[in-house]
N, C-alpha and C positions, 0 to 999 in steps of 0.2 A: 232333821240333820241336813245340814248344807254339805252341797256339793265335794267341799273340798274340807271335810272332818274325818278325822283317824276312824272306823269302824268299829271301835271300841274305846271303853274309857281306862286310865291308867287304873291297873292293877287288878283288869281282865285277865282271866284265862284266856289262852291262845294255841291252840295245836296248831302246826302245820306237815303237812304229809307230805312227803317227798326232802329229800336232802344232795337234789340237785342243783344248779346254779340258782332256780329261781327260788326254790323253796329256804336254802340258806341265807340269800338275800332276803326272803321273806321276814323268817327268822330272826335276823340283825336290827331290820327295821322296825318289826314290833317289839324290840325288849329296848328300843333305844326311843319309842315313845311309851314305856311303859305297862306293858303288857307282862305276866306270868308265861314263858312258852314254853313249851314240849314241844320239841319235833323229831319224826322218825321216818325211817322210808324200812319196807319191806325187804329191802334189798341189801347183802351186804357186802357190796364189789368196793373196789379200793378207792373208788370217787365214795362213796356212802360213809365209809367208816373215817375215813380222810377228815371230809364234810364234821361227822358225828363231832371226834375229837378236836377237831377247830373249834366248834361251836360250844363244847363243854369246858375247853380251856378257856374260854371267856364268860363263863357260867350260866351259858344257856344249857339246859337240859336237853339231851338228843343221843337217841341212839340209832344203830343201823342192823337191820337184821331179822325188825319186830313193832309192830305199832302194839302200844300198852292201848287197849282197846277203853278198861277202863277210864284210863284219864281222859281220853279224846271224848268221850261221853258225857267226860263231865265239862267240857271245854263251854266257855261263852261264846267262841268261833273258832269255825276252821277254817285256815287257807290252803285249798290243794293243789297239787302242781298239776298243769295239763294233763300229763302221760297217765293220769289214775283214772280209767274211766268210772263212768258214774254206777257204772251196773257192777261195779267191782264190792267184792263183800265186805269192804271198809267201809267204804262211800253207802252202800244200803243201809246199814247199821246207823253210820252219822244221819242218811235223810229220815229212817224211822223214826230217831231220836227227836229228831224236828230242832236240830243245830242248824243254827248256820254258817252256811259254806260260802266262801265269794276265791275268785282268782287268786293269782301274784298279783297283776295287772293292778285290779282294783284296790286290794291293799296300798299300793304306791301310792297310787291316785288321791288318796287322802294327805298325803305327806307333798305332794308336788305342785310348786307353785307358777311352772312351764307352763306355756299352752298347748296344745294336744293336738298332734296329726293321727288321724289312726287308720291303718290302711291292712287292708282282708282280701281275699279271694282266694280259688283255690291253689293257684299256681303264682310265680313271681313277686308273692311277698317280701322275699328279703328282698332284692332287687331293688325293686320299689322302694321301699325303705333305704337301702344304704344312700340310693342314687339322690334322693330329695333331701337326707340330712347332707349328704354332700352338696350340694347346689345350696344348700342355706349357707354352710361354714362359707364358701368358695364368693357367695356376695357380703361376710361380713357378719350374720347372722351367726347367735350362739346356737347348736342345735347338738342335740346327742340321738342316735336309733336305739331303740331295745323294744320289750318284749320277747317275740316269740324267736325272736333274732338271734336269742343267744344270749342278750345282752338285756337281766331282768331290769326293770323299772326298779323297782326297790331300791339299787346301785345309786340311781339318780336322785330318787326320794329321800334317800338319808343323809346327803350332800348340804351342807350350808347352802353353797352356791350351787348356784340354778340355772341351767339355761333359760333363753327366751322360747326354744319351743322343742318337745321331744315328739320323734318320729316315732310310733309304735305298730311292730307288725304284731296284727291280731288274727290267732287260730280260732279256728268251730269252737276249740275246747276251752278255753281262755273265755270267748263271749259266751258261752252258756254260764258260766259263772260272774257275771257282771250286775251289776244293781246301779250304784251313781256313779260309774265312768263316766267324762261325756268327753266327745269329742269336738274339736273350732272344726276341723277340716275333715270330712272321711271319705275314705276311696272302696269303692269293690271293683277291684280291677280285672274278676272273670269268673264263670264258677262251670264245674266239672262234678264227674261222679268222684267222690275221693271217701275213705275212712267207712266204707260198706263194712269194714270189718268190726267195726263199732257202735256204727247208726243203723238204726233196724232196714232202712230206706232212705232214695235218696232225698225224698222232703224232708226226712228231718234233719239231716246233713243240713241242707239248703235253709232249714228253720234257725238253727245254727248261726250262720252267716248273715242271717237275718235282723239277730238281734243288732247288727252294726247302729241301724238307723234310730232304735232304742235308746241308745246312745249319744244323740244328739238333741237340739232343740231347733227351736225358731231362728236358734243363731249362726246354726252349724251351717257351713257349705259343704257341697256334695261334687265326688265324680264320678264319674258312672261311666262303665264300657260302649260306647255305643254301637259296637259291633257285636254284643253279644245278647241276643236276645234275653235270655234266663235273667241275666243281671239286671236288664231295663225292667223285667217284670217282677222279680222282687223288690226292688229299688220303688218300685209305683209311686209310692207314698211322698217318697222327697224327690221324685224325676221332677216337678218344675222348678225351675230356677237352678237344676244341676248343671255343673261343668262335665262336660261327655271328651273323649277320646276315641279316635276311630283311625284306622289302617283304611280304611275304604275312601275319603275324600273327605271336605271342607262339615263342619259344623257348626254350629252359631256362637256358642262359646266353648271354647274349651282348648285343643291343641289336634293336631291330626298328620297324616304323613300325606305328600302333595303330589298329585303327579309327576314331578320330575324327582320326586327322592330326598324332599326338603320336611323336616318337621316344623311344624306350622303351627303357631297361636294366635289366639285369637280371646285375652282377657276382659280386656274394656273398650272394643270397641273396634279396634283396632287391628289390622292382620299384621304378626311378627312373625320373624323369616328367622329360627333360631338357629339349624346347624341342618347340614346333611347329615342321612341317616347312616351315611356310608363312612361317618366319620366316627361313628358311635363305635366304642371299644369291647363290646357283646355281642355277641354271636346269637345268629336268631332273628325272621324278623317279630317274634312274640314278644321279644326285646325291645323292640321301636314303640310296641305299647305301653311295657314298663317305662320305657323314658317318660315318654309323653303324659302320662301320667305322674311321674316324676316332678316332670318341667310344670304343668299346672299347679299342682302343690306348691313348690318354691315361689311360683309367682305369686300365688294366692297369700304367702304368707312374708309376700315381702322383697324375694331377690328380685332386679332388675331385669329384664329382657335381654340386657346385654351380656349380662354372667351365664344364660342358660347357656350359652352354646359352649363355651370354655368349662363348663362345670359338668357336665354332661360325655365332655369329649377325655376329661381323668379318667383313668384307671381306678376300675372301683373293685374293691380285695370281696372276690365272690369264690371262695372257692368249693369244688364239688357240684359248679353250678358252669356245665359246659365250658369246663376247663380242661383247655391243654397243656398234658401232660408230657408230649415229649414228638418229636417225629423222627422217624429213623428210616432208612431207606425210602423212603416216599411216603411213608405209613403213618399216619397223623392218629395219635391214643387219643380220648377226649373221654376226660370223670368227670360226669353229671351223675353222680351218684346222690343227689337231692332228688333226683327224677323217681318219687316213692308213689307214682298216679299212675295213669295210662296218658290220661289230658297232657302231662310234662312228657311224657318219652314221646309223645305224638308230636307235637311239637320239636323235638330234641332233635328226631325223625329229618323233620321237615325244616329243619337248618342247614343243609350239607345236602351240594350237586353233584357229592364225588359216591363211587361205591361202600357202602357200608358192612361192615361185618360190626353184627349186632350183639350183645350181651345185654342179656334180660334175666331176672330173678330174682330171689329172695322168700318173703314169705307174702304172697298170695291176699292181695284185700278182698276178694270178689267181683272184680271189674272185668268182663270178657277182653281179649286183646285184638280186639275187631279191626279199630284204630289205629292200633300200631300195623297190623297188615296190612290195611289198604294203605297207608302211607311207604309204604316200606316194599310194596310189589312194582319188583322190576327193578328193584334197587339195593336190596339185601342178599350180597352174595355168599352169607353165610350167618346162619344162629349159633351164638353159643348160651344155651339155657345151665342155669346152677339156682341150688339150692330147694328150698320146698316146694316152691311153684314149678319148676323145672319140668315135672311133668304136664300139668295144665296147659305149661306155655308150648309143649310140643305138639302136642292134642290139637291147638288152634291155628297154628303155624306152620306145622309140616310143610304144607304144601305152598310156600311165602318165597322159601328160599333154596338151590339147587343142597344147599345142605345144612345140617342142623342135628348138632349134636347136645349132650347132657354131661357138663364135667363135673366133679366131687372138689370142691374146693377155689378157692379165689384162684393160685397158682396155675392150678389145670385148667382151669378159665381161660385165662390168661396166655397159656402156653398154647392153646389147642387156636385161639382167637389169631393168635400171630401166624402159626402154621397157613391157615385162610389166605392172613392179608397178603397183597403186591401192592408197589410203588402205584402211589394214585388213589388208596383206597382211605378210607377212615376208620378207626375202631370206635365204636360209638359203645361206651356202656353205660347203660341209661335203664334202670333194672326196672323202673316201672312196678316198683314192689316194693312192701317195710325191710326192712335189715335184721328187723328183731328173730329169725331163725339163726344167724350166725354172728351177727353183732350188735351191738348196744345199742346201735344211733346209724344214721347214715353219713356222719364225717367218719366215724370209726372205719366202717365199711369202701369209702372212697379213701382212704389213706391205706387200706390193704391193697387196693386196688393201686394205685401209684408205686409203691414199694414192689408189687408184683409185674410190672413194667416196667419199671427203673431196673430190676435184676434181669431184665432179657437181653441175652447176648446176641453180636447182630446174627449168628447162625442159627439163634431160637425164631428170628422173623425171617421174612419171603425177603426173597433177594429181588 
């Protein structure tokens, strides 16, 4: 099979699990080359059955509420959506069976005649992604993001028209499902302890992430963190001839942030003087690596030197990704409610000189919150812990901040968090945990959060 052929031939069976964004996309795409599909998702909330009957009134087969176990048994492939882990009792039945299983991703991948940026790490994968399909469009360059972004590949695979290159953010779960993806260009732009609630350890997380390089050849170009250790040493294999990224000083190729506050490149030869970092529209300076990483990419695939600084310096639509929500007497809200790590709220942490009153919770990966302490002592003038983790996080923390309380609900969150704040402070909610004990997703979760700030009246906050 070459690289770029459909993974099945027409008039294959085809299951796909999940009737999510990507799974439906999946769906579309293989009955529009061909394939017999069934697709179901165990779940039957109102995006499911939504999904179901969309996809049935066009005569694909799909229900919501129940995988027909038999049929998927008898499938000549599955495509599963990330969120199904592998140890889940679907997915062991399908690996006994000895079916196989490949991504969304990859499915596309045979349908798309793009060339392929693919960019991984634990933390500022969309980021990364939005910022470099933008810096392509912004010099000219056809380019679309998707993946894990929200935005399945499939969408673009089924398309006549084609861009010249697709940005793909790629998760742990997405490359353990990979065979002939490959990637022109690939980034690992950091890696952290993340998803212990599903990886037995964090090698095999990091095994994970690993497959990026799998995914390439002789042809593919590389960038690499060069400030973060972990990444240089799984990276080994394709570290010569990689483009690196560093906050700490000058590199030999790649791009870096200068000592007077300049993002710096340096592609062919050459040192390019792109933009100040102070100009950059993200908050964060963990942000200055997602650019800079950004801005190598585009150049790598084409934008000019002179587009990066203007393409860099838009407004790029991130939100739930340290956004502000709103400031009212001096009191600046801020939903990073993507912050589902410890590595992102530590960071999130260490963006903001002003007082923080902190909002942490959810449900609990197994990560200690060490990190978020030490970055947070002397600086945290109040916890508000919610949800499952709520106790854990009080256990580790107690002693972080002059106070630290446990509210039942986003609302009480909320209300008790304002109480805290004075003019000058920050409300940082950055939960450093999944969403999945009280919401779906963590946009769901970051949009309760909003709505629960937008209804504070000014005598609900500190004057």
């Amino acid at each position: 099979m070459s690289d770029r052929e459909m993974p099945f031939r027409p008039g294959a069976s085809v299951s796909v699990l999940g009737l999510g964004v990507s799974g439906t996309a999946a769906a579309r795409l293989a009955t529009a080359r061909g394939a017999i599909v069934y697709a179901s998702d165990a779940f039957a909330g109102v995006e499911q059955q939504a999904a179901a009957k969309s996809l049935a009134a066009d005569g694909i087969s799909a229900e919501a509420g129940q995988h027909d176990m038999d049929r998927i048994l008898h499938s000549d492939l599955v495509v599963v959506s990330p969120g199904i882990s592998p140890f889940s009792e679907v997915r062991q039945e399908i690996s006994a069976a000895g079916i196989r299983t490949i991504a969304e991703v990859e499915l596309a991948y045979g349908a798309l005649r793009s060339r392929v940026i693919g960019i991984t790490g634990t933390n500022g994968k969309t980021t990364a992604t939005k910022l470099a399909a933008n810096l392509l469009r912004e010099s000219g360059t056809s380019a679309v993001a998707g993946g894990n972004i929200g935005e399945p590949l499939s969408w673009t695979a089924i398309e006549p028209e084609q861009p010249d290159w697709v940005v793909v953010e790629l998760s742990s779960f997405q490359l353990a499902d990979l065979e002939h993806f490959r990637v022109d260009i690939g980034v690992l732009l950091n890696l952290a302890s993340d998803h212990l609630d599903r990886y037995r350890d964090l090698q095999a997380y990091y095994g994970d992430k690993q497959k990026l390089f799998a995914a390439g050849d002789s042809n593919t170009t590389w960038i690499l963190n060069a400030d973060d250790p972990a990444v240089l040493d799984l990276a080994e294999s394709v570290s010569d001839g990689a483009f690196l990224f560093s906050l700490d000083g000058p590199v030999e190729r790649g791009g870096w942030l200068s000592d007077d506050g300049i993002l710096v490149g340096n592609i062919d030869g050459v040192d390019e003087r792109w933009m100040p970092a102070s100009d950059l529209s993200l908050i964060g300076r963990h942000n200055i690596g997602n650019a800079l990483a950004a801005a190598i990419v585009a150049r790598l695939a084409g934008c000019p030197a002179s587009a990066v600084g203007t393409g860099l310096r838009m407004e790029c639509d991130l939100p739930h990704r340290l956004e502000p929500v709103r400031e009212m007497e001096g009191v600046l809200w801020i939903n990073d409610s993507k912050a589902t790590n410890v590595a992102a709220t530590t960071a999130a942490v260490l963006s903001f000189d002003r007082p923080i009153i902190m909002m942490l919770g959810g449900r609990h990966k197994g990560e200690p919150y060490a990190s978020i302490a030490k970055a947070g002592e002397g600086r945290f003038k109040a916890i508000v812990a919610f949800g499952e983790a709520a106790p854990t996080i009080v256990a580790e923390m107690e002693d972080i901040a002059p106070y630290i309380s446990v509210e039942n609900g986003m609302d009480a969150a909320v209300r008790a968090a304002a109480r805290h704040a004075e003019s000058g402070d920050v409300v940082l909610f950055s939960p450093a945990c999944s969403s999945f004990d009280m919401y779906p997703n963590y946009e769901a979760r970051g949009e309760a959060f909003i709505r629960a700030v937008r209804a504070l009246s000014q005598v609900d906050g500190s004057s």
